[in-house]
N, CA, C and O atoms as a Tinker XYZ file with bonds, in Angstrom:
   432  protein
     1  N     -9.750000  -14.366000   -3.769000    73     2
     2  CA    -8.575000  -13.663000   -4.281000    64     1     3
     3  C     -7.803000  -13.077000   -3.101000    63     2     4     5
     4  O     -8.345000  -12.509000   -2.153000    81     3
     5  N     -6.663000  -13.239000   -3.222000    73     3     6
     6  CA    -5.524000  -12.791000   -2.156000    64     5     7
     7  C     -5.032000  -11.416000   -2.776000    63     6     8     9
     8  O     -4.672000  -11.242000   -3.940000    81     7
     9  N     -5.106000  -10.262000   -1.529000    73     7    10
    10  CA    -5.158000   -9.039000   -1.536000    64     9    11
    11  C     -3.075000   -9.406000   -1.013000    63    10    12    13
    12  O     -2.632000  -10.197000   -0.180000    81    11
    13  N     -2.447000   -8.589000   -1.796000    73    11    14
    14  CA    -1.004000   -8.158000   -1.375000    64    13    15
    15  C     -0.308000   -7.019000   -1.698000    63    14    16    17
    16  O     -0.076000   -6.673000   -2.857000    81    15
    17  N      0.057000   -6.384000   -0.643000    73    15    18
    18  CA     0.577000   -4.846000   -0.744000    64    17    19
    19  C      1.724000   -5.063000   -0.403000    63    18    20    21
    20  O      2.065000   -5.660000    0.618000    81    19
    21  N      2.713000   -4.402000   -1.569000    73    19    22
    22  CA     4.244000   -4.348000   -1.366000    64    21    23
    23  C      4.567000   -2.542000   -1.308000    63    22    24    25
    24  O      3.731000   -1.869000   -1.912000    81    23
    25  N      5.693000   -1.789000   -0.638000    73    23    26
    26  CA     5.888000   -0.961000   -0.890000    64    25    27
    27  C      7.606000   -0.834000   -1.024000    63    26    28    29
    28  O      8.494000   -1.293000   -0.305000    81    27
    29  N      7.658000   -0.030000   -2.226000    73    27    30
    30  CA     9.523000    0.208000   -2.289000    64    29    31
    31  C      9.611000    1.349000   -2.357000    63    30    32    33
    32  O      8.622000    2.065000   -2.197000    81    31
    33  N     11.124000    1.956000   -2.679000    73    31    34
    34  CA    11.131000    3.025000   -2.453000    64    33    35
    35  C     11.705000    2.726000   -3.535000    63    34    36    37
    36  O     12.204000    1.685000   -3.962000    81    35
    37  N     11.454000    4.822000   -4.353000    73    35    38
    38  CA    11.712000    4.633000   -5.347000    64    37    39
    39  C     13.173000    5.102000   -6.045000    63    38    40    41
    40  O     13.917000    5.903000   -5.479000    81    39
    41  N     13.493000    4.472000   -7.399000    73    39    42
    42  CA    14.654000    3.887000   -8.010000    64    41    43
    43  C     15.255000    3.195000   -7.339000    63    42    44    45
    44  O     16.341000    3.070000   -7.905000    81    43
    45  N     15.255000    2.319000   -5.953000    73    43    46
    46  CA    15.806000    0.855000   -5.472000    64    45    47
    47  C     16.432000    0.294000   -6.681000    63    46    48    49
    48  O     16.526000    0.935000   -7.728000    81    47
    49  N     16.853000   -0.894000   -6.528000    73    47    50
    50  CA    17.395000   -1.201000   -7.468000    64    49    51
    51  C     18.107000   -2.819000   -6.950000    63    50    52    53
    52  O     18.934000   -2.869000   -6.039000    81    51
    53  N     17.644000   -4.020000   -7.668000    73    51    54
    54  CA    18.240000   -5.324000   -7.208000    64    53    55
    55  C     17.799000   -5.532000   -5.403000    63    54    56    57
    56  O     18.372000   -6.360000   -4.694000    81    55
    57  N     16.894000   -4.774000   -4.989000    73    55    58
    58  CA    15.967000   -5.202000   -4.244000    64    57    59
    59  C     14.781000   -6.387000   -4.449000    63    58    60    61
    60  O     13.938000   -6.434000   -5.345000    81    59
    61  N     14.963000   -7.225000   -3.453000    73    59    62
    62  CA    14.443000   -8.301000   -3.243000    64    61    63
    63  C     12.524000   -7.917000   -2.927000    63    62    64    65
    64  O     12.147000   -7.296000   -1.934000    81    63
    65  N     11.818000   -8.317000   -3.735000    73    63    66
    66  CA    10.324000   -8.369000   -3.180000    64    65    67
    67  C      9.951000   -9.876000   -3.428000    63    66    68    69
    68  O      9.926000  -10.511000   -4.482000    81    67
    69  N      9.608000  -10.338000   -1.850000    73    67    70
    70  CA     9.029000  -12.019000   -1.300000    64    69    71
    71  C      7.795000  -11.629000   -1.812000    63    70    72    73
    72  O      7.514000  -10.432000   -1.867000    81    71
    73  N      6.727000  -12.817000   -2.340000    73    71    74
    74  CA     5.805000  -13.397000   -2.288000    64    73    75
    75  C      4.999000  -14.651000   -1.675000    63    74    76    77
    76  O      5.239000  -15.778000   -2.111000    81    75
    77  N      4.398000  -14.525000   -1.039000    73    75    78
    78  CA     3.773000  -16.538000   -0.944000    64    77    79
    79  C      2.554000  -16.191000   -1.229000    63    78    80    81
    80  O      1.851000  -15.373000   -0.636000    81    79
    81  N      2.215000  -17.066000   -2.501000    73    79    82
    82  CA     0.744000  -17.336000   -3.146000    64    81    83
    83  C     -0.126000  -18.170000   -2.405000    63    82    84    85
    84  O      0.284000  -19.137000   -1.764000    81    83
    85  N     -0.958000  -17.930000   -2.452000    73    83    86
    86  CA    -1.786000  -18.604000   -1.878000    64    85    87
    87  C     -3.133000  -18.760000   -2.742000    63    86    88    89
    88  O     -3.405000  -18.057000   -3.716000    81    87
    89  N     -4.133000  -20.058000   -2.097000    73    87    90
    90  CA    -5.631000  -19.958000   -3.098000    64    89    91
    91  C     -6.302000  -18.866000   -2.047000    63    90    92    93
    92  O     -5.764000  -18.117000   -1.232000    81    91
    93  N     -7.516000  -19.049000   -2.348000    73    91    94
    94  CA    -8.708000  -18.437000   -2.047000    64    93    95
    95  C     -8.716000  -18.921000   -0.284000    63    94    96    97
    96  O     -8.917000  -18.124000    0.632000    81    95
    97  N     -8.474000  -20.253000   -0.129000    73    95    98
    98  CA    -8.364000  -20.876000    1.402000    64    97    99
    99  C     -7.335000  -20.497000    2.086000    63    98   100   101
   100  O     -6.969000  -21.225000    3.009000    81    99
   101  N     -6.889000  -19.732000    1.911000    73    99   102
   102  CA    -5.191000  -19.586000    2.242000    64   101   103
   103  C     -3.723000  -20.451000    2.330000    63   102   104   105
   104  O     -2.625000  -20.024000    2.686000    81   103
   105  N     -4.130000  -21.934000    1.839000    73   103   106
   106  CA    -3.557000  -22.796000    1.337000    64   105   107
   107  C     -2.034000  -21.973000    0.172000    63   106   108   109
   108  O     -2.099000  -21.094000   -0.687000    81   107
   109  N     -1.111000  -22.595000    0.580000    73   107   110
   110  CA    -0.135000  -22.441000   -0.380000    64   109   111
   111  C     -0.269000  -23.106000   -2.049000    63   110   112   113
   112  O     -0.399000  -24.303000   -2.307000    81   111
   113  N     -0.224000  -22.414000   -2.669000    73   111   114
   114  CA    -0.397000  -22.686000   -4.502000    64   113   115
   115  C      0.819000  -23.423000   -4.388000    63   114   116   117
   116  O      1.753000  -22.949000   -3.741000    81   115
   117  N      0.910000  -24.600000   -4.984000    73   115   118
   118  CA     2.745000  -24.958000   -5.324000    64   117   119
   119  C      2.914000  -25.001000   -6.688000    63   118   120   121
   120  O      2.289000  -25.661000   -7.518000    81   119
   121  N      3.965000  -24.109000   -6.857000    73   119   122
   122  CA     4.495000  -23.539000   -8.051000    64   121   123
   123  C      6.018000  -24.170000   -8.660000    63   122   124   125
   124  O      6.883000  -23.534000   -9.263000    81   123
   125  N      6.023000  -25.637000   -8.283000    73   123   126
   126  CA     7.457000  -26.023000   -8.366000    64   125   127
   127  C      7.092000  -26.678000   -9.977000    63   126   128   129
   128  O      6.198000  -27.306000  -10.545000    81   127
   129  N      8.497000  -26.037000  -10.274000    73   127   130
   130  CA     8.684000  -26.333000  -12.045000    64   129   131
   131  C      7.791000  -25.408000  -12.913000    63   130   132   133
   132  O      7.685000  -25.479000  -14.137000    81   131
   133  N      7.152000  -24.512000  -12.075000    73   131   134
   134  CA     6.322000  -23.402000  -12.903000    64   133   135
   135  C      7.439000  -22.156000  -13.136000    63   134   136   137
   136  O      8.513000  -21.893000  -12.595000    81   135
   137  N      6.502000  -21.400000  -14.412000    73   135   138
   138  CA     7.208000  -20.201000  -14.631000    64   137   139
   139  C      6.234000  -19.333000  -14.427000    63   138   140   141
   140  O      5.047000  -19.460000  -14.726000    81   139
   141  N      7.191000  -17.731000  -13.493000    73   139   142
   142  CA     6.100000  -16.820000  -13.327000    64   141   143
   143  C      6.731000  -15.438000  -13.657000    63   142   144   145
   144  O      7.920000  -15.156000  -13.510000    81   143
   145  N      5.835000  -14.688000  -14.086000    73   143   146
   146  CA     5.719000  -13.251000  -14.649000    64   145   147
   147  C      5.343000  -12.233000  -13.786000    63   146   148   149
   148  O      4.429000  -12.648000  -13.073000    81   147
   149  N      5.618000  -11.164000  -13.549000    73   147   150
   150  CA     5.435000  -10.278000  -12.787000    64   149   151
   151  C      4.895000   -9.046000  -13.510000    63   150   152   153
   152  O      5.710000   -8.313000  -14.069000    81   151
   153  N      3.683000   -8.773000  -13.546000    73   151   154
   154  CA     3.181000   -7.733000  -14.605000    64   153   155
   155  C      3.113000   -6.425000  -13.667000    63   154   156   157
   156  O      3.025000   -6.488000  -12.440000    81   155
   157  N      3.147000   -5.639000  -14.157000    73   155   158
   158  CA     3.299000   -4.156000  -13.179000    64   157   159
   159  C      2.643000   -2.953000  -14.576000    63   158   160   161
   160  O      3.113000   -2.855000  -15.709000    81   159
   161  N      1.373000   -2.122000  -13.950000    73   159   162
   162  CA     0.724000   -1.090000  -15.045000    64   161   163
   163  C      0.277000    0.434000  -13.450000    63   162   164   165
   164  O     -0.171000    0.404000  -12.304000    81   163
   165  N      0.770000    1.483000  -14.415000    73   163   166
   166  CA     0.267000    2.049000  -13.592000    64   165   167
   167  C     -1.312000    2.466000  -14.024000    63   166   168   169
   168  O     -1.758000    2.320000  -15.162000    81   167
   169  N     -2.093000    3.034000  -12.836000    73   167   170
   170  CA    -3.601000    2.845000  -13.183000    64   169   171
   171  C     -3.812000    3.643000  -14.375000    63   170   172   173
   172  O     -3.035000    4.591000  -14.497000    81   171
   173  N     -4.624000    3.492000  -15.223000    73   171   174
   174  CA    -5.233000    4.480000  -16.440000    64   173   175
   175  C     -4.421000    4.069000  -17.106000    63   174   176   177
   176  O     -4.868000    4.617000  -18.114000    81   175
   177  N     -3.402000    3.459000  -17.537000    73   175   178
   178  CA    -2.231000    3.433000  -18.659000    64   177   179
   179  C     -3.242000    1.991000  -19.157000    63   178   180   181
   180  O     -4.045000    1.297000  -18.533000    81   179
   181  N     -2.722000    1.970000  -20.630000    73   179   182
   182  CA    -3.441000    1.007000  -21.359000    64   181   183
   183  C     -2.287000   -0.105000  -21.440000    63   182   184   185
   184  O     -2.638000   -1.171000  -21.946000    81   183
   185  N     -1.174000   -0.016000  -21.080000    73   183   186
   186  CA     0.277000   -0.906000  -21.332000    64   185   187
   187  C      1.091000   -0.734000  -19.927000    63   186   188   189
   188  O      1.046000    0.194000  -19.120000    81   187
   189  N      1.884000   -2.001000  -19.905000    73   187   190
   190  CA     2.369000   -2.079000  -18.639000    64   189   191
   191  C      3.512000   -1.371000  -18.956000    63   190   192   193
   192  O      4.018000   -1.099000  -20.045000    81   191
   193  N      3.955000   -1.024000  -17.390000    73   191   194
   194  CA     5.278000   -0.028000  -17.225000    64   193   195
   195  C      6.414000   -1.389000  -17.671000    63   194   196   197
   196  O      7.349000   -1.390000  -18.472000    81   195
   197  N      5.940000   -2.350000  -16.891000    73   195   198
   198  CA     7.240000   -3.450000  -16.947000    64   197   199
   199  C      6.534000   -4.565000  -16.701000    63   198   200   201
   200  O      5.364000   -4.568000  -16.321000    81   199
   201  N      7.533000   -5.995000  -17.002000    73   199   202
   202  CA     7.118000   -7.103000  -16.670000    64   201   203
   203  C      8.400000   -7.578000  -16.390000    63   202   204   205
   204  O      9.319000   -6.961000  -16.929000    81   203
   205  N      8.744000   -8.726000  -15.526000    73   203   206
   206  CA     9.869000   -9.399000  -15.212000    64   205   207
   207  C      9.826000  -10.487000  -14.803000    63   206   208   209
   208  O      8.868000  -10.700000  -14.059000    81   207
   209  N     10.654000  -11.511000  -15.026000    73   207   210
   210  CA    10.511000  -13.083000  -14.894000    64   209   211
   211  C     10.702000  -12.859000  -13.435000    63   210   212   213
   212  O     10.873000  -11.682000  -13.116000    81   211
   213  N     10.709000  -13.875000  -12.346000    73   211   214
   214  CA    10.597000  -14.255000  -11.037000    64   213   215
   215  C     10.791000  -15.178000  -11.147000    63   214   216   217
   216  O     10.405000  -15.862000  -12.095000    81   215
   217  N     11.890000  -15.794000   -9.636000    73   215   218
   218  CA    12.136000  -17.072000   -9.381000    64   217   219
   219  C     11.816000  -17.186000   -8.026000    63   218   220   221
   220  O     11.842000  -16.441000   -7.046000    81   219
   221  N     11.372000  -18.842000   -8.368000    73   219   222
   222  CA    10.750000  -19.824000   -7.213000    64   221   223
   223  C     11.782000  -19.765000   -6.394000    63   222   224   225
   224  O     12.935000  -19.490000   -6.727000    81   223
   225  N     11.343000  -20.058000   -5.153000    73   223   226
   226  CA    12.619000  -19.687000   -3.906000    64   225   227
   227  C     11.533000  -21.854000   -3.208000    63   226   228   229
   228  O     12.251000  -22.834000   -3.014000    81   227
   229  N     10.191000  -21.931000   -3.051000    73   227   230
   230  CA    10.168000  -22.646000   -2.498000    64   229   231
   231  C      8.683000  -23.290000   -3.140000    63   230   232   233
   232  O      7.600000  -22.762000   -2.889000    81   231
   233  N      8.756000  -23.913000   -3.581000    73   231   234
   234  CA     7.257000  -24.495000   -4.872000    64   233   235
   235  C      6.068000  -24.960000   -4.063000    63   234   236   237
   236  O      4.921000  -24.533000   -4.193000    81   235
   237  N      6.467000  -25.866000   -3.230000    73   235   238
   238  CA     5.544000  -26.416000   -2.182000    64   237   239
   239  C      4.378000  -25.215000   -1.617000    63   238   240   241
   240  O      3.165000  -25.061000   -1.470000    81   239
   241  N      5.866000  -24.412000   -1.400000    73   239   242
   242  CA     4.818000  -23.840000   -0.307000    64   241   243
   243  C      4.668000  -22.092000   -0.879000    63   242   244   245
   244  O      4.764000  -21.051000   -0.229000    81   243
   245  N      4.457000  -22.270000   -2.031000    73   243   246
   246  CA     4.145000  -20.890000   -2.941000    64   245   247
   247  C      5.104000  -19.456000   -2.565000    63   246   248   249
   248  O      4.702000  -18.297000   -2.459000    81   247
   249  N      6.173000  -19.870000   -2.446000    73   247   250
   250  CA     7.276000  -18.996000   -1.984000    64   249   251
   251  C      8.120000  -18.481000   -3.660000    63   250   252   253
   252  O      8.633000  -19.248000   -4.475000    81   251
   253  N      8.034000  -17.259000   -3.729000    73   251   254
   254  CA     8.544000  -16.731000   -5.109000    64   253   255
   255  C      9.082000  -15.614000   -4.623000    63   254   256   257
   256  O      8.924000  -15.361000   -3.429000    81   255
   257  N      9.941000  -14.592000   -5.599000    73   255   258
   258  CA    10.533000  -13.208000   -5.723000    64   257   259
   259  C     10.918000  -12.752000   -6.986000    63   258   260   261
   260  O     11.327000  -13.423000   -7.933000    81   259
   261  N     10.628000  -10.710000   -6.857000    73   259   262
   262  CA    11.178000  -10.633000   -7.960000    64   261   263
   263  C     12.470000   -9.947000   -7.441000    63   262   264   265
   264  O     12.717000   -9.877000   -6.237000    81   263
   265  N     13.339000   -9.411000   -8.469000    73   263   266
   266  CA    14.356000   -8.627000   -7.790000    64   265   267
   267  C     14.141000   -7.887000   -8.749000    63   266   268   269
   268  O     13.906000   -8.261000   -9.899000    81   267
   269  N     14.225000   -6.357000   -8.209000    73   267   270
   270  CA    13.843000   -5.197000   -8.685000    64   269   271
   271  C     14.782000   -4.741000   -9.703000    63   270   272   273
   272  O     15.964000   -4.954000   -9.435000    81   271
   273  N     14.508000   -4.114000  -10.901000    73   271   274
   274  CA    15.716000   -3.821000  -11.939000    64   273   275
   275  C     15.839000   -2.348000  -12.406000    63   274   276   277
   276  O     14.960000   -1.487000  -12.416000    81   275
   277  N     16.669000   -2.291000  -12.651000    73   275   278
   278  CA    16.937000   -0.318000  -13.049000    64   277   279
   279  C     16.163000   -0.007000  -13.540000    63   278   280   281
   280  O     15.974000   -0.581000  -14.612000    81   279
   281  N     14.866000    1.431000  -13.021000    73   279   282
   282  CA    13.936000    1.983000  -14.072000    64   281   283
   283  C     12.736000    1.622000  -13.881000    63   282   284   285
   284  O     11.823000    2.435000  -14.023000    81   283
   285  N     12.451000    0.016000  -13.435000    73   283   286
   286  CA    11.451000   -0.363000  -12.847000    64   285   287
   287  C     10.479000    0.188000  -11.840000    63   286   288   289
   288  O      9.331000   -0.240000  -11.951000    81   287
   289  N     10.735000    1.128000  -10.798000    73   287   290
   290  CA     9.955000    1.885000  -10.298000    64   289   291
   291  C     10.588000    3.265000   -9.872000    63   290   292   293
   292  O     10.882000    3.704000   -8.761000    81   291
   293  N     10.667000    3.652000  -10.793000    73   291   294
   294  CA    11.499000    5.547000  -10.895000    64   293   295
   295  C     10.673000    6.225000  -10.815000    63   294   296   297
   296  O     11.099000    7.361000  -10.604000    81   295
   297  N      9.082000    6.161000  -10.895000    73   295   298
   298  CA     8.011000    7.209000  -10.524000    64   297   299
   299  C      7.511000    6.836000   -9.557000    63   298   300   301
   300  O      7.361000    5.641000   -9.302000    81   299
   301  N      7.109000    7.877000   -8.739000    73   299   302
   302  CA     6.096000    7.637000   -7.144000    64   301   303
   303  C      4.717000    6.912000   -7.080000    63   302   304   305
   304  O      4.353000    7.249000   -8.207000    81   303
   305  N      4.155000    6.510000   -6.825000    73   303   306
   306  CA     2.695000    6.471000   -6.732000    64   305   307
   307  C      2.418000    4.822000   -6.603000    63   306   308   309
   308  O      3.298000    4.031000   -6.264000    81   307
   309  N      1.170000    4.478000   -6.903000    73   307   310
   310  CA     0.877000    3.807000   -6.265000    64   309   311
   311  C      0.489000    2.862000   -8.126000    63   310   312   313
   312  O     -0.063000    3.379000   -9.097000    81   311
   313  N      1.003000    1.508000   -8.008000    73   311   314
   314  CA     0.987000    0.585000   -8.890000    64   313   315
   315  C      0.017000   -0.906000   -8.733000    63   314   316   317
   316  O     -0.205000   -1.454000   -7.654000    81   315
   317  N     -0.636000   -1.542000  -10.494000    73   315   318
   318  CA    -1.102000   -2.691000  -10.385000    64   317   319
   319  C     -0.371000   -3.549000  -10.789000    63   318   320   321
   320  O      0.449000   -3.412000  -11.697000    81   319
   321  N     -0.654000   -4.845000   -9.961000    73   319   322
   322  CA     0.624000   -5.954000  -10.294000    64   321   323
   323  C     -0.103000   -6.988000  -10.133000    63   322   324   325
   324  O     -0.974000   -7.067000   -9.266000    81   323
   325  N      0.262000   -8.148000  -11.191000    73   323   326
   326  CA    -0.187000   -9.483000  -10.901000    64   325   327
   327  C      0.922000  -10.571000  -11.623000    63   326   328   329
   328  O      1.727000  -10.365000  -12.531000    81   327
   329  N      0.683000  -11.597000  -10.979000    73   327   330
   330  CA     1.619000  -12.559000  -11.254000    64   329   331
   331  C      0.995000  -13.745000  -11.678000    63   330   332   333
   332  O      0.327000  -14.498000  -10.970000    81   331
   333  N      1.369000  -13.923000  -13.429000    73   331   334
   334  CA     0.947000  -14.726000  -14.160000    64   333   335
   335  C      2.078000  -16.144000  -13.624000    63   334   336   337
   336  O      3.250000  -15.913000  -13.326000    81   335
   337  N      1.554000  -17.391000  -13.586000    73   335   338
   338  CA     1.987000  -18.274000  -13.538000    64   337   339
   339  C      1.510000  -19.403000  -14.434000    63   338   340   341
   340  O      0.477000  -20.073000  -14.420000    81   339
   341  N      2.669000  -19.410000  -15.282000    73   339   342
   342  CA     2.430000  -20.975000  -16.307000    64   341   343
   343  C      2.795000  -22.052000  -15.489000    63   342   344   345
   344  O      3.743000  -21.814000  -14.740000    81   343
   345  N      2.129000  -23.569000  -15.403000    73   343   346
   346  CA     2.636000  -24.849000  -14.820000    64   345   347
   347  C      3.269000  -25.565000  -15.485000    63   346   348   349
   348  O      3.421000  -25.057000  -16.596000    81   347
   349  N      3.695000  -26.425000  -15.403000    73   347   350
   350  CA     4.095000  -27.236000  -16.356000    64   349   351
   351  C      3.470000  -28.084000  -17.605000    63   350   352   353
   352  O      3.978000  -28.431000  -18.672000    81   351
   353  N      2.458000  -28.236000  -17.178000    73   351   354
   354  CA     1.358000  -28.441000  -17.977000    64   353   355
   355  C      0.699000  -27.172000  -18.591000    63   354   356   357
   356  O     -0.529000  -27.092000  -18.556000    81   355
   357  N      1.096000  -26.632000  -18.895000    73   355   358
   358  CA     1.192000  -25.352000  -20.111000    64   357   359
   359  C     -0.144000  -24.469000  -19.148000    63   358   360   361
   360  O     -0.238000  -23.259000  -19.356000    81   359
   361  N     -0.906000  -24.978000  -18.356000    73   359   362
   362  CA    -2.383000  -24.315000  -17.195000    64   361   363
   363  C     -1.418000  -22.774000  -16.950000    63   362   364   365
   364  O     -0.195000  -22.646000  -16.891000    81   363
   365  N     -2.264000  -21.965000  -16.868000    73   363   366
   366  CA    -2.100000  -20.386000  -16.836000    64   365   367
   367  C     -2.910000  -20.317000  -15.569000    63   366   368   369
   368  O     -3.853000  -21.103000  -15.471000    81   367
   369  N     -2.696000  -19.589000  -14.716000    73   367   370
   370  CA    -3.355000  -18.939000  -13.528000    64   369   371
   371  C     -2.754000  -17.588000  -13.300000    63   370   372   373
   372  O     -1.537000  -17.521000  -13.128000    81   371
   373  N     -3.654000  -16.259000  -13.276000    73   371   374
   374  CA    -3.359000  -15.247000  -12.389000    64   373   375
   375  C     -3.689000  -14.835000  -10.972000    63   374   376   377
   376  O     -4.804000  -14.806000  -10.452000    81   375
   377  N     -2.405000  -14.492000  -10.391000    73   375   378
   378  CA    -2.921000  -13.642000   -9.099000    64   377   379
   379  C     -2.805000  -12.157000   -9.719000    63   378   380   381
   380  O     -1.959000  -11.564000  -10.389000    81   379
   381  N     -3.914000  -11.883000   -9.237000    73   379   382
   382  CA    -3.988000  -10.335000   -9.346000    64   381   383
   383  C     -4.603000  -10.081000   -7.709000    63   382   384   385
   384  O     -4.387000  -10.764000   -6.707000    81   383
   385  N     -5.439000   -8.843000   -7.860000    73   383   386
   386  CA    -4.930000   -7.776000   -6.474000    64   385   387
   387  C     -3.820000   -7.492000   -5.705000    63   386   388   389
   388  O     -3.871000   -7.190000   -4.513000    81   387
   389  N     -2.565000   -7.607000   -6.534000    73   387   390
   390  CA    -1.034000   -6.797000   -6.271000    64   389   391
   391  C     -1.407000   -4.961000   -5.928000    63   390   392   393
   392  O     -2.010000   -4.125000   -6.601000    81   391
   393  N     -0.741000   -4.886000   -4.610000    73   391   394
   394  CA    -0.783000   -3.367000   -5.227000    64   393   395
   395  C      0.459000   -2.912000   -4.473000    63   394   396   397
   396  O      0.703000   -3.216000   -3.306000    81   395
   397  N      1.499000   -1.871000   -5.547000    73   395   398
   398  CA     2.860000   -2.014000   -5.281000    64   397   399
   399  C      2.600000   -0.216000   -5.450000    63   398   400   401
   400  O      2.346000    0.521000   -6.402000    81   399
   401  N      2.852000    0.013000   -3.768000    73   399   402
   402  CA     3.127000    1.890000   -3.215000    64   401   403
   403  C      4.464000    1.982000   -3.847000    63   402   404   405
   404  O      4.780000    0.875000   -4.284000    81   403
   405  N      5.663000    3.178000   -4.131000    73   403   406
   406  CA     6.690000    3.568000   -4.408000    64   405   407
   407  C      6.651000    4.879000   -3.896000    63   406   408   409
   408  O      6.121000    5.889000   -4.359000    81   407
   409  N      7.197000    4.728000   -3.024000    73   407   410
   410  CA     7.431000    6.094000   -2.370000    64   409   411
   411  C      8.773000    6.881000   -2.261000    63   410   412   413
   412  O      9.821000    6.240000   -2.175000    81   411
   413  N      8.786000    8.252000   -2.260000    73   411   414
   414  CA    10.248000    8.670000   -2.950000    64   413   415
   415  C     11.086000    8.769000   -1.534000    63   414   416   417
   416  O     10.896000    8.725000   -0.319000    81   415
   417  N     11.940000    8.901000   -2.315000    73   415   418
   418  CA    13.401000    8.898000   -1.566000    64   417   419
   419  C     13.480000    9.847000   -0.444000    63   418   420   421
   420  O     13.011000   10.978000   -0.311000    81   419
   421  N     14.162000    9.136000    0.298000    73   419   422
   422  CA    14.483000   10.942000    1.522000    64   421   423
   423  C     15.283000   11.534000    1.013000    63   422   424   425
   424  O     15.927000   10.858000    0.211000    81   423
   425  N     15.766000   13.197000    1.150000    73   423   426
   426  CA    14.728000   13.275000    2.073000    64   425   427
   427  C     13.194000   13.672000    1.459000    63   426   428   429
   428  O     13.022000   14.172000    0.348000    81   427
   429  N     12.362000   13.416000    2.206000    73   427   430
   430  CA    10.726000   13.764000    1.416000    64   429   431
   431  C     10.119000   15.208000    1.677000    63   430   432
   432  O      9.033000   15.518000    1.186000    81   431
């Protein structure tokens, strides 16, 4: 499992967050013609804060993004995230160990 730490600051907004997936080998996943989900929960909550579609930037070589949307990260702290990917062939795979810091605004 591939460990990835993103940090934004918080209420950003139409900020760009890159991904490249990878397997277990560090090999690029290719995700071309797949659809992927971006799940986001903060810890202890039983329901996610948000989820948001993501687009492929480069399939081959497991290159994705989400772009950040109003509201999406308006509280501080520290978030779980994983990115469900359907293939085309209907196959489901998650990456999980996302972990997305939000740290507040200056001044702090």
């Amino acid at each position: 499992m591939q460990k990835i730490d993103q940090e934004v600051v918080q209420n950003d907004q139409y900020v760009v967050m890159p991904f490249l997936l990878t397997d277990a080998n560090g090999a690029p996943i290719d995700i071309s013609g797949a659809t992927l989900l971006l799940k986001v929960q903060e810890p202890g909550a039983t329901t996610l804060k948000f989820s948001g579609a993501m687009t492929v930037l480069n399939g081959p070589l497991g290159s994705c993004q989400y772009i950040i949307q109003p509201g999406n990260f308006d509280t501080v702290g520290k978030f779980y995230a994983e990115i469900q990917i359907t293939f085309l062939s209907n196959q489901i795979m998650t990456i999980s160990g996302i972990t997305i810091s939000v740290v507040p605004e200056l001044p702090r």
